[in-house]
mmCIF file of the C-alpha atoms, coordinates in Angstrom:
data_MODEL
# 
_entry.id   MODEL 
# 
loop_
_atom_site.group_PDB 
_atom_site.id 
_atom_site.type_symbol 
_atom_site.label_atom_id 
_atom_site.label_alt_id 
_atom_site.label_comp_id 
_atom_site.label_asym_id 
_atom_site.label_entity_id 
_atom_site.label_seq_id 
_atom_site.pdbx_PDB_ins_code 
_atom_site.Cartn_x 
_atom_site.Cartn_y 
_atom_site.Cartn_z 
_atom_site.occupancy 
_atom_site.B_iso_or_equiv 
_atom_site.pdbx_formal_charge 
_atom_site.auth_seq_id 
_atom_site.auth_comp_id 
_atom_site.auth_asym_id 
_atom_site.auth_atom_id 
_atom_site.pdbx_PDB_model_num 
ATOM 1   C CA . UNK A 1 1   ? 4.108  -30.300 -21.857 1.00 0.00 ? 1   UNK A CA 1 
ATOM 2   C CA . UNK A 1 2   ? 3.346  -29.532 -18.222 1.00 0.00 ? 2   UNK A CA 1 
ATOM 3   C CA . UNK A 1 3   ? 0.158  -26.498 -18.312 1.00 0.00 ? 3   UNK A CA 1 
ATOM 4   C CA . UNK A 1 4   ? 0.995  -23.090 -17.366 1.00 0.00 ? 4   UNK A CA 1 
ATOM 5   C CA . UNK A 1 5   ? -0.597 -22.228 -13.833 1.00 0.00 ? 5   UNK A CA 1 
ATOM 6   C CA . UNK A 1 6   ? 1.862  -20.235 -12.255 1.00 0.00 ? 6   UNK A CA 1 
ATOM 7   C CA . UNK A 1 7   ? 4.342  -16.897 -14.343 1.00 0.00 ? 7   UNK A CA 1 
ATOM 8   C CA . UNK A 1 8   ? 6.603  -15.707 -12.496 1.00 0.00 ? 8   UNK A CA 1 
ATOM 9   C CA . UNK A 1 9   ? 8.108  -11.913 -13.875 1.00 0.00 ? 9   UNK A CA 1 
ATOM 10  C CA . UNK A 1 10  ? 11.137 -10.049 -12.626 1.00 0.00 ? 10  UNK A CA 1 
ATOM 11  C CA . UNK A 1 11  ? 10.469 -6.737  -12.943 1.00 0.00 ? 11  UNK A CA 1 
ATOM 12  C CA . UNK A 1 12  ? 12.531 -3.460  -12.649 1.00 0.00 ? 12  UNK A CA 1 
ATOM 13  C CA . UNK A 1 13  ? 10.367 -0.878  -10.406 1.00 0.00 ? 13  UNK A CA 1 
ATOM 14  C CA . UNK A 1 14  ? 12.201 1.862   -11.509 1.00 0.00 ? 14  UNK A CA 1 
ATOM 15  C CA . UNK A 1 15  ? 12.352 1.256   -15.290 1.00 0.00 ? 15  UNK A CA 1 
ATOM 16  C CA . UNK A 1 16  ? 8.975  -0.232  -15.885 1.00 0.00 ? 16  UNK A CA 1 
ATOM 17  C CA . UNK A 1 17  ? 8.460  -1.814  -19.746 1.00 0.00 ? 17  UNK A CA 1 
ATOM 18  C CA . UNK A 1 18  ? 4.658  -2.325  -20.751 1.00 0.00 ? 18  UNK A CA 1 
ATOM 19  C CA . UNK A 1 19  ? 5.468  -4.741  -23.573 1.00 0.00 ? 19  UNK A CA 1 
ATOM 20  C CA . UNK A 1 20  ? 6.485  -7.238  -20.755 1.00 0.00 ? 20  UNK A CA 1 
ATOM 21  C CA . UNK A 1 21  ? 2.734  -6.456  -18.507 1.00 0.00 ? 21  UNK A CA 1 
ATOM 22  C CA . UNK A 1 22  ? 1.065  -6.638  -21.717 1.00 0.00 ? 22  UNK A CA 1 
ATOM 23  C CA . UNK A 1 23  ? 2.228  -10.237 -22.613 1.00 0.00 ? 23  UNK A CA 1 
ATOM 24  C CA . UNK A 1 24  ? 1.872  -11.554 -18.813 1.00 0.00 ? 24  UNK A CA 1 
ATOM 25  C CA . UNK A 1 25  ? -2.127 -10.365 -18.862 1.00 0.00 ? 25  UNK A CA 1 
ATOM 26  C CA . UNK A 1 26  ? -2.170 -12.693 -22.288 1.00 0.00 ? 26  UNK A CA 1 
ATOM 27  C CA . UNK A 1 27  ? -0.505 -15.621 -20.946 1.00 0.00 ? 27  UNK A CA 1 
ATOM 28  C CA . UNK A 1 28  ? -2.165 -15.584 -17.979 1.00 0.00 ? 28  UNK A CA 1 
ATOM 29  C CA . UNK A 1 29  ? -5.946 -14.683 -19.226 1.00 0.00 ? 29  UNK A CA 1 
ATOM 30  C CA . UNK A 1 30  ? -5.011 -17.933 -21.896 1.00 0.00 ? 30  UNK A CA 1 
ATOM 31  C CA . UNK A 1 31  ? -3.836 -20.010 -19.300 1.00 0.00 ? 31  UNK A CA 1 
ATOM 32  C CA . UNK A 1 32  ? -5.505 -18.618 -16.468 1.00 0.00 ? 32  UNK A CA 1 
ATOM 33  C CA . UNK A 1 33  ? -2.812 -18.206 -14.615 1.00 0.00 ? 33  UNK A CA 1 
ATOM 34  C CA . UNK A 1 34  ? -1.313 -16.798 -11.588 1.00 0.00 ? 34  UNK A CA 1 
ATOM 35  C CA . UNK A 1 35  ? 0.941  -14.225 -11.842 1.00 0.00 ? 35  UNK A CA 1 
ATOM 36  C CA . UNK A 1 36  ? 3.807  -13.412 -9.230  1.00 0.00 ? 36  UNK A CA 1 
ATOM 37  C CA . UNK A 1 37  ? 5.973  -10.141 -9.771  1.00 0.00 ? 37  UNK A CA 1 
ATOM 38  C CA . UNK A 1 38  ? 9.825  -10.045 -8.364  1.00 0.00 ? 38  UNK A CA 1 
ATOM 39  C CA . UNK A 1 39  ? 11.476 -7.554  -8.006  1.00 0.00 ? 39  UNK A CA 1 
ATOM 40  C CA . UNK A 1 40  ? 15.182 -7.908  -6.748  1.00 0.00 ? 40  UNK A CA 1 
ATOM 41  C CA . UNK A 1 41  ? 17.193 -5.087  -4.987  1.00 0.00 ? 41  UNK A CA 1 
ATOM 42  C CA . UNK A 1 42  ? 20.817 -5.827  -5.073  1.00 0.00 ? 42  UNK A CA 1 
ATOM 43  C CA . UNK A 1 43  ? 21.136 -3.871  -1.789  1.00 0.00 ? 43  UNK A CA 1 
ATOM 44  C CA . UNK A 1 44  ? 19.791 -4.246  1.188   1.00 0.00 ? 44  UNK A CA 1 
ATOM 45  C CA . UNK A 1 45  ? 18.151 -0.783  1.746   1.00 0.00 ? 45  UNK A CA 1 
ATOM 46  C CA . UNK A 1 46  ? 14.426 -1.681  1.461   1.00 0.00 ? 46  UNK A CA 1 
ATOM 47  C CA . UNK A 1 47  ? 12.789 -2.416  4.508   1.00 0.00 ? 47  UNK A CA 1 
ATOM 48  C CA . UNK A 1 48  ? 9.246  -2.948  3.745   1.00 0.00 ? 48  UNK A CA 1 
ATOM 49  C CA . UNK A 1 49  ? 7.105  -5.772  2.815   1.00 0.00 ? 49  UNK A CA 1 
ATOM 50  C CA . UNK A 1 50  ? 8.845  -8.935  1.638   1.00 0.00 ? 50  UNK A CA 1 
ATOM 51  C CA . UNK A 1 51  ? 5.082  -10.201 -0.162  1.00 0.00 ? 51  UNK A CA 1 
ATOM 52  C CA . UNK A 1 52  ? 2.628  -7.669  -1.225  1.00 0.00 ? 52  UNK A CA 1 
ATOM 53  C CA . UNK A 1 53  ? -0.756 -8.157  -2.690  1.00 0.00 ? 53  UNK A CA 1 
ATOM 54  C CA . UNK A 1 54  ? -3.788 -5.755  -2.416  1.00 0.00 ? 54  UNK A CA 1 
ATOM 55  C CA . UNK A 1 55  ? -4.078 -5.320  0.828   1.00 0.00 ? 55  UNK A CA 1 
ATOM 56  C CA . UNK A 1 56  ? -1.210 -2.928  1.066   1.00 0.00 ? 56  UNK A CA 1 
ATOM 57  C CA . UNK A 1 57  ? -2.754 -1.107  -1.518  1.00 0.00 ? 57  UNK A CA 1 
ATOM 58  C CA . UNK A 1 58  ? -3.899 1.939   1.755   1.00 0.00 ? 58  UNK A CA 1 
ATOM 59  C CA . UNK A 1 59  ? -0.981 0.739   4.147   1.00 0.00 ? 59  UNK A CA 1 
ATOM 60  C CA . UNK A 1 60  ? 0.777  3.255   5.997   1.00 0.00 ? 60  UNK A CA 1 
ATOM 61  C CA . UNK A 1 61  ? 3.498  0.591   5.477   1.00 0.00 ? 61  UNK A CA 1 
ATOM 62  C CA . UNK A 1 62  ? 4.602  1.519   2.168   1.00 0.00 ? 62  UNK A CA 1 
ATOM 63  C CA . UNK A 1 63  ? 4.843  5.659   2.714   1.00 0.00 ? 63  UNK A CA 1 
ATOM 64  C CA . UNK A 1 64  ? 8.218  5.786   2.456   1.00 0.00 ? 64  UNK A CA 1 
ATOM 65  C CA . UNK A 1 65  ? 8.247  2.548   -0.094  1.00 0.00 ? 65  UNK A CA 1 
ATOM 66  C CA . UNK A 1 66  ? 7.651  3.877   -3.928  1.00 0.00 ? 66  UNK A CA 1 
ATOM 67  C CA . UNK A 1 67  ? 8.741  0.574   -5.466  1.00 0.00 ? 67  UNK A CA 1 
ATOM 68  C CA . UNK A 1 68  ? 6.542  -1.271  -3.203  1.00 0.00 ? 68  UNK A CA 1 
ATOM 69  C CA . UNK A 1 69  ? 3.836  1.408   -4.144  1.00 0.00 ? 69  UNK A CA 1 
ATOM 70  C CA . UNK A 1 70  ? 4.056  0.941   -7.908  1.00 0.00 ? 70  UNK A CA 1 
ATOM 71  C CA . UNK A 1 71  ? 4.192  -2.987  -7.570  1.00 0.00 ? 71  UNK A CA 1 
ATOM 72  C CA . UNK A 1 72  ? 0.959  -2.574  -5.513  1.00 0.00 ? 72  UNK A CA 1 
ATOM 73  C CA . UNK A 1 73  ? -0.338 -0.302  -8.459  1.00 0.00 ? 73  UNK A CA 1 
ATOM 74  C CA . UNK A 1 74  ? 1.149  -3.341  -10.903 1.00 0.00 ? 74  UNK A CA 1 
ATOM 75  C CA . UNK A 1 75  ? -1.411 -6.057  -9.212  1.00 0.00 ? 75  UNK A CA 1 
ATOM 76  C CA . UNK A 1 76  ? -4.362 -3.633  -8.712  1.00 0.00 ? 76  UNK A CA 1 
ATOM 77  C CA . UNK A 1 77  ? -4.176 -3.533  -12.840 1.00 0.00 ? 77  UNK A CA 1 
ATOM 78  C CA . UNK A 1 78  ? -3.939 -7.629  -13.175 1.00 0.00 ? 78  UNK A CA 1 
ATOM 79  C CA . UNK A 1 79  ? -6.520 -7.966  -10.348 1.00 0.00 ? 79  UNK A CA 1 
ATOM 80  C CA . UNK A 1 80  ? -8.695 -5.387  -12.484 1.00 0.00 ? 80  UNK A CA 1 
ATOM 81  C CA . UNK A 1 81  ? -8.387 -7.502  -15.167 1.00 0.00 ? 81  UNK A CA 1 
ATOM 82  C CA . UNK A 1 82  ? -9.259 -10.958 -13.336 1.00 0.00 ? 82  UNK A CA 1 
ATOM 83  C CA . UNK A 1 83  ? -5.432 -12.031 -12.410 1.00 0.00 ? 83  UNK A CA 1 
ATOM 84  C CA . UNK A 1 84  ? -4.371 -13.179 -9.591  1.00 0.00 ? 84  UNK A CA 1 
ATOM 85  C CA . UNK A 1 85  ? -1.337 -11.895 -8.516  1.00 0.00 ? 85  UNK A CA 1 
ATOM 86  C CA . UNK A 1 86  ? 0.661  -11.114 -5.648  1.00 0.00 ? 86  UNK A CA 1 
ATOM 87  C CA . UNK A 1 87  ? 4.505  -9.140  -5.604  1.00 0.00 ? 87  UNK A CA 1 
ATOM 88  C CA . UNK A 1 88  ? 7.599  -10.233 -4.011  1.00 0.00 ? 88  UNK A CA 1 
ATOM 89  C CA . UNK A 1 89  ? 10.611 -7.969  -2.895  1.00 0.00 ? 89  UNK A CA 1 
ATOM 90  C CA . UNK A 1 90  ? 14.164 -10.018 -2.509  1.00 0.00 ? 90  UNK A CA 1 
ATOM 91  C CA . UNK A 1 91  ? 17.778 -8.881  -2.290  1.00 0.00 ? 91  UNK A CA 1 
ATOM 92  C CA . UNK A 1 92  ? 20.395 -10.205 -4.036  1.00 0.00 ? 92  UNK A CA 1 
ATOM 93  C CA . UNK A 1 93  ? 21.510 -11.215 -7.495  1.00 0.00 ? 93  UNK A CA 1 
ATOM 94  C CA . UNK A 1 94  ? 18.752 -10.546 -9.742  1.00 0.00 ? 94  UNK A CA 1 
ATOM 95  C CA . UNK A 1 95  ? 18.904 -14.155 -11.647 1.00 0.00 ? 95  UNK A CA 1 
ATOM 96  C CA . UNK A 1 96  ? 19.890 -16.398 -8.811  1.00 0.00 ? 96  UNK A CA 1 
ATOM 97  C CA . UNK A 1 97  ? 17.209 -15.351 -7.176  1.00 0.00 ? 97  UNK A CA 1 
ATOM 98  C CA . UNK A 1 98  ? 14.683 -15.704 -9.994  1.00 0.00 ? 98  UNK A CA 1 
ATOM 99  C CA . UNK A 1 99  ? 15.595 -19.232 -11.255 1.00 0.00 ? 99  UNK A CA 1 
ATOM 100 C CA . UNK A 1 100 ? 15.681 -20.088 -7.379  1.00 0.00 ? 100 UNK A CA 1 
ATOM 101 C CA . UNK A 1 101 ? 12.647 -19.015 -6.435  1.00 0.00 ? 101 UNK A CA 1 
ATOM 102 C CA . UNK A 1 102 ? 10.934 -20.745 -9.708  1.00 0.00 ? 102 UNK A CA 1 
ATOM 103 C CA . UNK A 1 103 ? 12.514 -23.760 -9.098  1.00 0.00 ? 103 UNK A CA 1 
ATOM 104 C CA . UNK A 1 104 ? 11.458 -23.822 -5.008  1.00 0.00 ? 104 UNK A CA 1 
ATOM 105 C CA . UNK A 1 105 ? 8.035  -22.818 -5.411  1.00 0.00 ? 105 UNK A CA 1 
ATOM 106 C CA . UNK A 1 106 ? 7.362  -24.556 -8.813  1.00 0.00 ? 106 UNK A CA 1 
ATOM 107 C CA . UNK A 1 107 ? 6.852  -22.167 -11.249 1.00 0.00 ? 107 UNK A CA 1 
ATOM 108 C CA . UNK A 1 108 ? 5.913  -23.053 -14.801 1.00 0.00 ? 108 UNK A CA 1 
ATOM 109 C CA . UNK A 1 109 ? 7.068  -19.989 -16.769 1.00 0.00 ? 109 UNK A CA 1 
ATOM 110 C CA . UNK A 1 110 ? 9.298  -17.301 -16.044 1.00 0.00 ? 110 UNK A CA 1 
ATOM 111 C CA . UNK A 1 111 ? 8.859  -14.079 -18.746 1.00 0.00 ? 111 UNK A CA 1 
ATOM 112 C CA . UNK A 1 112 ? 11.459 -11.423 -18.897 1.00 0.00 ? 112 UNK A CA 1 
ATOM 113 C CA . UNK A 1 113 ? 12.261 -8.565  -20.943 1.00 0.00 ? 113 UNK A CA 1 
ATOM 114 C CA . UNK A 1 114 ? 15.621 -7.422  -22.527 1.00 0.00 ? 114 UNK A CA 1 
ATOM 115 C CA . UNK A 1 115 ? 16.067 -4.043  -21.050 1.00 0.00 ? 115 UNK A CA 1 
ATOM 116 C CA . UNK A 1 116 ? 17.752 -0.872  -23.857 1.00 0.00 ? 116 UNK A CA 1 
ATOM 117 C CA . UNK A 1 117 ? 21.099 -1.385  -22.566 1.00 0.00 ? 117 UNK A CA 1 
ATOM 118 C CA . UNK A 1 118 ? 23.865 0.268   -24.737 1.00 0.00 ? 118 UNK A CA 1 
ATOM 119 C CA . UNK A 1 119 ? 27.807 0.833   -25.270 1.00 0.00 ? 119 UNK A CA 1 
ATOM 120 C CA . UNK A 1 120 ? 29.590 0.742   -21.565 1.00 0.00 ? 120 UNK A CA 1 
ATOM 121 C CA . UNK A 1 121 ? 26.428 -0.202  -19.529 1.00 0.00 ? 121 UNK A CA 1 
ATOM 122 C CA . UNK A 1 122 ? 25.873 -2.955  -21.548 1.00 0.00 ? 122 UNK A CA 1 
ATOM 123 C CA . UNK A 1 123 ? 29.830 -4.191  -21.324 1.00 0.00 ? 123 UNK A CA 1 
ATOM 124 C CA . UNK A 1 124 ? 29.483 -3.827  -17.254 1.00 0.00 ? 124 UNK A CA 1 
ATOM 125 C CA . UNK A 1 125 ? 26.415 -5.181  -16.856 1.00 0.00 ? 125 UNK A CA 1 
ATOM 126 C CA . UNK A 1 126 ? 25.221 -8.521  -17.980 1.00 0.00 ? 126 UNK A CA 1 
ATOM 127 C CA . UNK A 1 127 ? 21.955 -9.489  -19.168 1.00 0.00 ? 127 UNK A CA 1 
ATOM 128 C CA . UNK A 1 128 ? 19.261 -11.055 -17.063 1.00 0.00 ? 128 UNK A CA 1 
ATOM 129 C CA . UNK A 1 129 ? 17.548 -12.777 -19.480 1.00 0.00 ? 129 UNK A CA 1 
ATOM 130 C CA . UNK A 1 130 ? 20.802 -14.304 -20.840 1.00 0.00 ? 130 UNK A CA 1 
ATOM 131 C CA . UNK A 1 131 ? 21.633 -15.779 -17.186 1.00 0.00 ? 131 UNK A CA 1 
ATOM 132 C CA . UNK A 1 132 ? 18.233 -16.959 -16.492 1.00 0.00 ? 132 UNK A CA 1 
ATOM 133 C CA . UNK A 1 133 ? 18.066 -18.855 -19.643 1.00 0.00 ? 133 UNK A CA 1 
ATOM 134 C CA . UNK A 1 134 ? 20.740 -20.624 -19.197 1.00 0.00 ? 134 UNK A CA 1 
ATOM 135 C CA . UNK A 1 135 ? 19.692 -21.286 -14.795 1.00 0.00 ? 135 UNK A CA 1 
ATOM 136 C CA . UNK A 1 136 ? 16.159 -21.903 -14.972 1.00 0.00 ? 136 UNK A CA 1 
ATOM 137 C CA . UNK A 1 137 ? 14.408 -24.965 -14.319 1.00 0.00 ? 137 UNK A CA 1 
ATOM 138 C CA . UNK A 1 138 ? 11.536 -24.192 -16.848 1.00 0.00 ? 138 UNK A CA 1 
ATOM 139 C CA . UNK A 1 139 ? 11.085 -22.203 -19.651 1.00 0.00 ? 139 UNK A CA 1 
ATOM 140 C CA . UNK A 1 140 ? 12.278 -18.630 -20.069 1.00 0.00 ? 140 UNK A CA 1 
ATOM 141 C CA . UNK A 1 141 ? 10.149 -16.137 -22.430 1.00 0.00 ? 141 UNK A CA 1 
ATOM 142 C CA . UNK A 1 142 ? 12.198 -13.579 -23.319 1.00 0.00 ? 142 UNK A CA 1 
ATOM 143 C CA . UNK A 1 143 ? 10.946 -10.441 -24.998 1.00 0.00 ? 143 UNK A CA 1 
ATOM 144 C CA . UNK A 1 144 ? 13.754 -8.654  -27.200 1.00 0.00 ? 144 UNK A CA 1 
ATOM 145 C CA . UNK A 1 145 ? 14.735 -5.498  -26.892 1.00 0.00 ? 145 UNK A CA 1 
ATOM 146 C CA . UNK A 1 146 ? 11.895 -3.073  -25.533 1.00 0.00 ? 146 UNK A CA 1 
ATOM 147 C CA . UNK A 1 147 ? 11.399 0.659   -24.357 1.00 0.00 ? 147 UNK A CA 1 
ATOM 148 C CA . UNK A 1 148 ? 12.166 1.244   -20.921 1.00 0.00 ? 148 UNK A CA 1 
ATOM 149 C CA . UNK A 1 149 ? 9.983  4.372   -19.464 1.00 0.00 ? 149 UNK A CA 1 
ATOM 150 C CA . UNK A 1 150 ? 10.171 6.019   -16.081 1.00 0.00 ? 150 UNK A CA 1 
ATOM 151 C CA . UNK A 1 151 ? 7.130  4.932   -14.064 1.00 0.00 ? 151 UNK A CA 1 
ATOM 152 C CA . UNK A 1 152 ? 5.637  7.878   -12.758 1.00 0.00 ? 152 UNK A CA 1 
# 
């Protein structure tokens, strides 16, 4: 098996789920690890940063930007804990542009969580994980169901 160097995690900025951060500091403290967050608007109505890392963390940039200020506040926590991570914003369909990215810029893991989707919402839309799974060039760890919270 090829070693784990570089996790990439799709995140949801405004439905943030701490089981998923939790396991992604594990991985990548065991593997030591780099860790890139995604998150993936599927409209075009953020115009901010496309990469973010610490730098941004005092830019007048992000003002009007609270995703891109909570995925700041995401890698100030990793890099607090020795991680080295950066963020990415992208638009478009949230797996195709996961398993593309990980396949372009060689990523060996991809971890995901299965969001608390129920009755209609559930029908509509379909799961992530599921599609990433079955697109991905390398292996998909997929947390089950977990607690969404607002990030604040």
């Amino acid at each position: 098996m090829k070693p784990i160097r570089k996790i990439l995690v799709p995140i949801d900025l405004d439905v943030l789920a701490d089981p998923v951060m939790n396991l992604v500091r594990q991985v990548a403290v065991a593997f030591e690890a780099q860790v890139e967050l995604i998150h993936v608007f599927e409209t075009s109505g953020y115009h901010g940063p496309a990469i973010l890392d610490l730098s941004f963390e005092h830019s007048p940039e992000l003002e009007h930007w609270r995703t891109a200020k909570v995925m700041v506040g995401l890698l100030k926590e990793l890099a607090g804990e020795g991680i080295a991570a950066r963020g990415r914003m992208a638009f478009g369909v949230v797996e195709e542009e996961v398993a593309t990215l990980a396949e372009k810029e060689g990523f060996d893991l991809i971890i995901v969580a299965r969001h608390s989707r129920e009755g209609l919402d559930r029908f509509v839309q379909s799961s992530v994980a599921a599609a990433l799974l079955r697109r991905a060039h390398c292996p998909v760890l997929v947390l089950p169901h977990v607690h969404d919270k607002i990030p604040g």
